[in-house]
N, CA and C atoms as a LAMMPS dump frame, in Angstrom:
ITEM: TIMESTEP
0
ITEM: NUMBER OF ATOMS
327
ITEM: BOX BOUNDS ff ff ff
-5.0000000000000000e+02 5.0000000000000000e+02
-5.0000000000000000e+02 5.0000000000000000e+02
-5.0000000000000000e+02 5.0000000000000000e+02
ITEM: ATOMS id mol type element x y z
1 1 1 N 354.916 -334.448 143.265
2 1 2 C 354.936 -333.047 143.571
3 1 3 C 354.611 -332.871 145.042
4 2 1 N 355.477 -332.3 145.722
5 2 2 C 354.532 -332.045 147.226
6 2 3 C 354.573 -330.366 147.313
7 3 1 N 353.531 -330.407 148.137
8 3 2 C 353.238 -329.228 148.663
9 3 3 C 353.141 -328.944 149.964
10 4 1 N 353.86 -327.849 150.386
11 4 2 C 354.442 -327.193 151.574
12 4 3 C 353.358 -326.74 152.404
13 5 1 N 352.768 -326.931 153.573
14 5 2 C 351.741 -326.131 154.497
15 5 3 C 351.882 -326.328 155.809
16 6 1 N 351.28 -325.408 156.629
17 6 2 C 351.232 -325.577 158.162
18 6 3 C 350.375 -325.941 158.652
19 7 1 N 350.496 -327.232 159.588
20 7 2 C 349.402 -327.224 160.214
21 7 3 C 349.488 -326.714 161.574
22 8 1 N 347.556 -326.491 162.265
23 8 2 C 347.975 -325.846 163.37
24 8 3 C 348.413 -326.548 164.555
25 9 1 N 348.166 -327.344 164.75
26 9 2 C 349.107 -328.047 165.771
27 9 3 C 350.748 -328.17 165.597
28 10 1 N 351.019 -327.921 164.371
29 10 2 C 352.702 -328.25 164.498
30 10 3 C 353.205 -326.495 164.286
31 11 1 N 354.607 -326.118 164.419
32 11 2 C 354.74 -324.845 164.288
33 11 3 C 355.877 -325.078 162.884
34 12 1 N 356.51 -325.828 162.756
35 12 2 C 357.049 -326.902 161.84
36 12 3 C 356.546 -326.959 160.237
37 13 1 N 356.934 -326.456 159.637
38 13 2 C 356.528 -327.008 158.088
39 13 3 C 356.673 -328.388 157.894
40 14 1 N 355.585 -328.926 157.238
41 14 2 C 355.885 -330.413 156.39
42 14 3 C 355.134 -330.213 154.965
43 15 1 N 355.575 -331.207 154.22
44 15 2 C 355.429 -331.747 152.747
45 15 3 C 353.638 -331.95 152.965
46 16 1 N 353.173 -332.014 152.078
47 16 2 C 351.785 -332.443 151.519
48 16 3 C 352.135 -333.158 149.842
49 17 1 N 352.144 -334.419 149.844
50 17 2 C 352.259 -334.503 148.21
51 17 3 C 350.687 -334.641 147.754
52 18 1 N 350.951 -334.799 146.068
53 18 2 C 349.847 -335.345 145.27
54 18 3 C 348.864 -336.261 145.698
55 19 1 N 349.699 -336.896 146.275
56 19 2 C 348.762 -338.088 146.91
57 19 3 C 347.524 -337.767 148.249
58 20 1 N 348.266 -337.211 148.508
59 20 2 C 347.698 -336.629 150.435
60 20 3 C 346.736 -335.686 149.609
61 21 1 N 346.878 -334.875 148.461
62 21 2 C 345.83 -333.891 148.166
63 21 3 C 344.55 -334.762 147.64
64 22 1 N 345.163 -335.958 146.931
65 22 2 C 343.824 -336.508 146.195
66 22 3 C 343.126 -336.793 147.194
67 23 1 N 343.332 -337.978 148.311
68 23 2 C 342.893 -338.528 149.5
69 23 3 C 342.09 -337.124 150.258
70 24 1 N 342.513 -336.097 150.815
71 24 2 C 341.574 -335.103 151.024
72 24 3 C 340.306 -334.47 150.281
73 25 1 N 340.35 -334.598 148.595
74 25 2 C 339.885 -334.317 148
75 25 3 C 338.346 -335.642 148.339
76 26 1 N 338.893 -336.373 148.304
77 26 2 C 338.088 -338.001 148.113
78 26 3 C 336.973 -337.963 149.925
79 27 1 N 337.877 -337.527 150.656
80 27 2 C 337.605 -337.363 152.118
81 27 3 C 336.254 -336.706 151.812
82 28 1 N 336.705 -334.705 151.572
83 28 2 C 335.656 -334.16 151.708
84 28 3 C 334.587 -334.18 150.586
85 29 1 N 334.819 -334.748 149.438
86 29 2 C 333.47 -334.666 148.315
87 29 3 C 333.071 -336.177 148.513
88 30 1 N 333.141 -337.042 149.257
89 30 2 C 332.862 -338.191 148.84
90 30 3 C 332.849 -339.048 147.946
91 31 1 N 333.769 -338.409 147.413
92 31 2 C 333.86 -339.163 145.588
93 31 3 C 335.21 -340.39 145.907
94 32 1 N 335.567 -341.372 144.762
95 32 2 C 336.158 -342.35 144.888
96 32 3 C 337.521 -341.859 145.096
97 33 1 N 338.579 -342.518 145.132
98 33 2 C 340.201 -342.266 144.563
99 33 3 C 340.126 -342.306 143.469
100 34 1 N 339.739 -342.888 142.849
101 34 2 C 339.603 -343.025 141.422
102 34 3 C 339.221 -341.722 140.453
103 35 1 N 338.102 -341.37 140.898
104 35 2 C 336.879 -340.022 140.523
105 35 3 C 338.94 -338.685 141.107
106 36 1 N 338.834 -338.846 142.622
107 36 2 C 339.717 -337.56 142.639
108 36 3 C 340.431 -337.342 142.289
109 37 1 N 341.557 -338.551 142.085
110 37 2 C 342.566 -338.602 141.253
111 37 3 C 342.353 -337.839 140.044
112 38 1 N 341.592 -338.035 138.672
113 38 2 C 340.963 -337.92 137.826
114 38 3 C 341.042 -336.133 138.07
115 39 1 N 340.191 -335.713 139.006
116 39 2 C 339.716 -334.411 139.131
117 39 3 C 340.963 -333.732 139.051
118 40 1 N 342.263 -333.734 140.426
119 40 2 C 343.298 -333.053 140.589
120 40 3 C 344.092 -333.349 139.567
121 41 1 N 344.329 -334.671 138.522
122 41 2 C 344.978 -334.81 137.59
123 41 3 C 345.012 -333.489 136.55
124 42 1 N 343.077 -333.25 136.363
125 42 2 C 342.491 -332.699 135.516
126 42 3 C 343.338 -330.989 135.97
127 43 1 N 342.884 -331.059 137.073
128 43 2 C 343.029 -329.342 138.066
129 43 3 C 344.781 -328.749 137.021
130 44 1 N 345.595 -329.808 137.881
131 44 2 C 346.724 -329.789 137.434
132 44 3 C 347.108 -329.844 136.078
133 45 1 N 347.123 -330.075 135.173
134 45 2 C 347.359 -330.398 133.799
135 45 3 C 346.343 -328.919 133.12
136 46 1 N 345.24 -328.436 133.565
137 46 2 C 344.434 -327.364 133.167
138 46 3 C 345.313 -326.122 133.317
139 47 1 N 345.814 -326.099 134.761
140 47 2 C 346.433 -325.381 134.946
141 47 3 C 348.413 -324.766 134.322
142 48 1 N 348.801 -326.143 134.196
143 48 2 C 350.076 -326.477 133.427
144 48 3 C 349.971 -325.903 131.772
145 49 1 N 348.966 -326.337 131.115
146 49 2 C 348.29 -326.124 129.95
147 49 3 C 348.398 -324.414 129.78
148 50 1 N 347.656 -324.174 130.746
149 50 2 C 347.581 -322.547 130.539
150 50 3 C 348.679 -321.479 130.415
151 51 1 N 349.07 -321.766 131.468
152 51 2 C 350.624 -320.978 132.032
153 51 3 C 351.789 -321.566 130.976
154 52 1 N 351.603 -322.951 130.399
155 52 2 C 352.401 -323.051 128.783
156 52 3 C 352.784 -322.028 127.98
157 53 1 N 351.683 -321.721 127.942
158 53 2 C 351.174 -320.595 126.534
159 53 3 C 351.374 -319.562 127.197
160 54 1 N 351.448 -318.898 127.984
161 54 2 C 352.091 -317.701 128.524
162 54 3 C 351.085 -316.604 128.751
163 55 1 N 350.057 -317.447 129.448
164 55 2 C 348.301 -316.808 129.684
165 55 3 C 348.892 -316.943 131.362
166 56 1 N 347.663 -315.611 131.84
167 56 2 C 348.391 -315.424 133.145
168 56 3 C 347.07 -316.152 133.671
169 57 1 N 347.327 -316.846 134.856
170 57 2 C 345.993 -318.026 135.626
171 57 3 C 345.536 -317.036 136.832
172 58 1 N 344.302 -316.307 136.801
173 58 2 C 343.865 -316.174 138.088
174 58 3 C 342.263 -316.617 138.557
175 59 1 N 342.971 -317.127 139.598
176 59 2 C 341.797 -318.201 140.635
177 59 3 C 341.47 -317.003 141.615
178 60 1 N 340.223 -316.296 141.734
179 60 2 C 339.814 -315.285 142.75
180 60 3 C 339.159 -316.316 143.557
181 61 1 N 340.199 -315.26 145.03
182 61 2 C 340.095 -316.014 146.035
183 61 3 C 341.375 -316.619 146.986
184 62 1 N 342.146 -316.67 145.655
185 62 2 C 343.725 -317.964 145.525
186 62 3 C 344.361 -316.72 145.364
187 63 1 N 344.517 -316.213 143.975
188 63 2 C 345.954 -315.533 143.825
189 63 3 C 346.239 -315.827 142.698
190 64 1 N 346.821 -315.57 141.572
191 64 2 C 347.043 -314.947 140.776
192 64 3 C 348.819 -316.008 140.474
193 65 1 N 348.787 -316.788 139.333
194 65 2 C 350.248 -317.295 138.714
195 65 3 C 350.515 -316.716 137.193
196 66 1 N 351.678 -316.269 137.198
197 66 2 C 352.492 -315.335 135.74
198 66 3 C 353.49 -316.149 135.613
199 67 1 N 353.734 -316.545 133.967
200 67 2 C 354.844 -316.561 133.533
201 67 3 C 355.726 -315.501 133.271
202 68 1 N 357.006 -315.218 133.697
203 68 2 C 357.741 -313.594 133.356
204 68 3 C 358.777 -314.13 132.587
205 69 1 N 359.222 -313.622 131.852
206 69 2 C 360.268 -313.725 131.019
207 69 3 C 361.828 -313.083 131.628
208 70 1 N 362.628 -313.431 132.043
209 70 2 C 364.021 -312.703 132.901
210 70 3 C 364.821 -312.691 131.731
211 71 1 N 365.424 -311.437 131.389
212 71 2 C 366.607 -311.26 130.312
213 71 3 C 367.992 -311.718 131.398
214 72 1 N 368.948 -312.361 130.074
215 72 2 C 370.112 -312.51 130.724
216 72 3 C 370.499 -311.693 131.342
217 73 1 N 372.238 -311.903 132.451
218 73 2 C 372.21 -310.837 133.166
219 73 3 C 373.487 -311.666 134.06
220 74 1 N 374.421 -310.558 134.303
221 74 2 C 375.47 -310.906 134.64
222 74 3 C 376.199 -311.234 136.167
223 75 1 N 375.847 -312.327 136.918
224 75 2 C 376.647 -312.814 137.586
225 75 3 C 377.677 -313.23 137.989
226 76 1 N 378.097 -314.211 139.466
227 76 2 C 379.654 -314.04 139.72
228 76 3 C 379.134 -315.707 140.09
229 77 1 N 380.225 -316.69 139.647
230 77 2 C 380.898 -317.916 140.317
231 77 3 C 381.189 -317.905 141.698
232 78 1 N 380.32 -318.518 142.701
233 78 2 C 380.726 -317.799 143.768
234 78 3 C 381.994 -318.665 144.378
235 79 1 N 382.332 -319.732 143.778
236 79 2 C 383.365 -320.394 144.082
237 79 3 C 385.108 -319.66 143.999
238 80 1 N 384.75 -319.303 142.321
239 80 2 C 386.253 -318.371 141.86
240 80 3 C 385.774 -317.042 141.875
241 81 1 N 384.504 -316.44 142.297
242 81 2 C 384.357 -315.113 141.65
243 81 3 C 384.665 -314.765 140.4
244 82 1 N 384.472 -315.423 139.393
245 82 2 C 384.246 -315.46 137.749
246 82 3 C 383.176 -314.334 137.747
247 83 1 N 383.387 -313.529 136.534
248 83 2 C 382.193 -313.701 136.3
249 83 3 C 381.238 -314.278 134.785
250 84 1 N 380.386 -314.296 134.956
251 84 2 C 379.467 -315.05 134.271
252 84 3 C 378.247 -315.121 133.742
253 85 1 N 377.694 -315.42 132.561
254 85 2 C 375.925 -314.799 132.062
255 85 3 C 375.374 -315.612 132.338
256 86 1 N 374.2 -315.12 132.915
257 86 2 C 373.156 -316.194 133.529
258 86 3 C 372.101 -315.779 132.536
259 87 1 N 371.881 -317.284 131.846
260 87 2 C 371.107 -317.227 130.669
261 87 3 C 369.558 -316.633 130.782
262 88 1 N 368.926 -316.12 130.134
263 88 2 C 367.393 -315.948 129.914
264 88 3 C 367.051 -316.964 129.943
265 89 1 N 365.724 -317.101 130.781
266 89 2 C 364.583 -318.013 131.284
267 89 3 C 363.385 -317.522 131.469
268 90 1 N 362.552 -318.457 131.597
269 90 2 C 361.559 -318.438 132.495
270 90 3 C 361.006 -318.542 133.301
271 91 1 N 360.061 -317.883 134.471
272 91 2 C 359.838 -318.097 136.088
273 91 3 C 358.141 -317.998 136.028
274 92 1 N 358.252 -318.843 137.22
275 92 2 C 356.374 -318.791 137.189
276 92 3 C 356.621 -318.191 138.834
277 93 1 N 355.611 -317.246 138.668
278 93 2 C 355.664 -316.047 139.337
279 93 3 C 353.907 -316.292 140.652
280 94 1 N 353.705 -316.069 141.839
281 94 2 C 352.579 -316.618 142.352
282 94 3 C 352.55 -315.041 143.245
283 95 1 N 351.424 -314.516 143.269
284 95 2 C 351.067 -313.89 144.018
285 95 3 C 349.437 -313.954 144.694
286 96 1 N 349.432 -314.415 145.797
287 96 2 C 348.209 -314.703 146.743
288 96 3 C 347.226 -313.43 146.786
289 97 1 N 346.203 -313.779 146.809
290 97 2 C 344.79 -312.847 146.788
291 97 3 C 344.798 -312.369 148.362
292 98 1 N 344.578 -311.474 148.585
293 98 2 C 344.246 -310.535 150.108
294 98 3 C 343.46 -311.25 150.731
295 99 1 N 342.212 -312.193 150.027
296 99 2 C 341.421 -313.352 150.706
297 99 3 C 342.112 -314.138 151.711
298 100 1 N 343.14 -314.712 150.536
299 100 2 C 344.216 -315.487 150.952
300 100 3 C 344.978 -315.361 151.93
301 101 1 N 345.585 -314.067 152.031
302 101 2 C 346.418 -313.309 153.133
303 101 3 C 346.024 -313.718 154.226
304 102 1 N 344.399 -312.992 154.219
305 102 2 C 344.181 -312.719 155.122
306 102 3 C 343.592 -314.244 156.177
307 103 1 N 343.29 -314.958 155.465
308 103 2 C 342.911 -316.261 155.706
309 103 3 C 344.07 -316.816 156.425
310 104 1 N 345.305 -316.908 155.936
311 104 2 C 346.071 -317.403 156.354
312 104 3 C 346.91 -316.639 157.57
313 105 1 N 346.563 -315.803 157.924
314 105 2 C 347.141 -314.522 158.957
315 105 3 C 345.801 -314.192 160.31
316 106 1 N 344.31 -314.815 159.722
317 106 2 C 343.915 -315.328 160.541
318 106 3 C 344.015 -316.704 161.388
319 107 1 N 344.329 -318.062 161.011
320 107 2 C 344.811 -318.895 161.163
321 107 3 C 345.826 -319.023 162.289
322 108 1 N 346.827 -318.126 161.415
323 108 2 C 347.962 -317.71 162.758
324 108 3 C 348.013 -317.208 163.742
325 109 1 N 346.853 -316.688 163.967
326 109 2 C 346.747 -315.71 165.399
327 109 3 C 347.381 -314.348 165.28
C-alpha cells in the first residue's frame, strides 16, 4: 500500500509505502520492527474491519472515513459514445478534520 505526502523540502509528491510507515513508527516510539510492524498491521486491519461492516471510522483530529453506497447510473463509452450502466458499488469516502486542514495549510505557508 503506499501512501501519498509532501515533504517540505520537495514541492513534488512521492509515495510513502507500508514499509516506510512501520520504520517511522519504530524510529519515533523506539519499539522494534517487529513490535511496529505488529502495531500498523493491527492499526490497519482495525480499521479495514470496521468500515467492512459499514460503521463510519472517526479518528478526532484525522478526519472522518464513510462507506457510501452509489446507485447505478447511466453513462457513456467514451470510446463509441455507447451508452451504458455503471453498476452500483461501493466508495470509501475520507473527509479531513479542520485540525487537519489546518495543520496541513500551516505547513504550506
Amino acid at each position: 500500500m503506499d501512501i501519498i505526502y509532501k515533504t517540505d523540502s520537495e514541492k513534488e509528491m512521492t509515495r510513502m509505502t507500508k514499509a516506510e510507515i512501520v520504520e517511522r513508527v519504530a524510529e519515533k516510539t523506539g519499539f522494534s520492527k517487529r513490535e511496529s510492524v505488529e502495531m500498523v498491521e493491527l492499526l490497519f486491519n482495525t480499521m479495514k474491519d470496521i468500515l467492512e461492516t459499514g460503521e463510519k471510522l472517526k479518528i478526532t483530529g484525522f478526519g472522518n472515513f464513510e462507506v457510501k453506497q452509489k446507485a447505478d447510473r447511466l453513462g457513456r463509452n467514451p470510446q463509441t459514445g455507447d451508452a451504458i450502466t455503471i453498476e452500483a458499488r461501493k466508495i470509501l469516502t475520507f473527509k479531513p478534520s479542520n485540525m487537519l486542514k489546518d495543520s496541513i495549510n500551516a505547513t504550506n505557508g
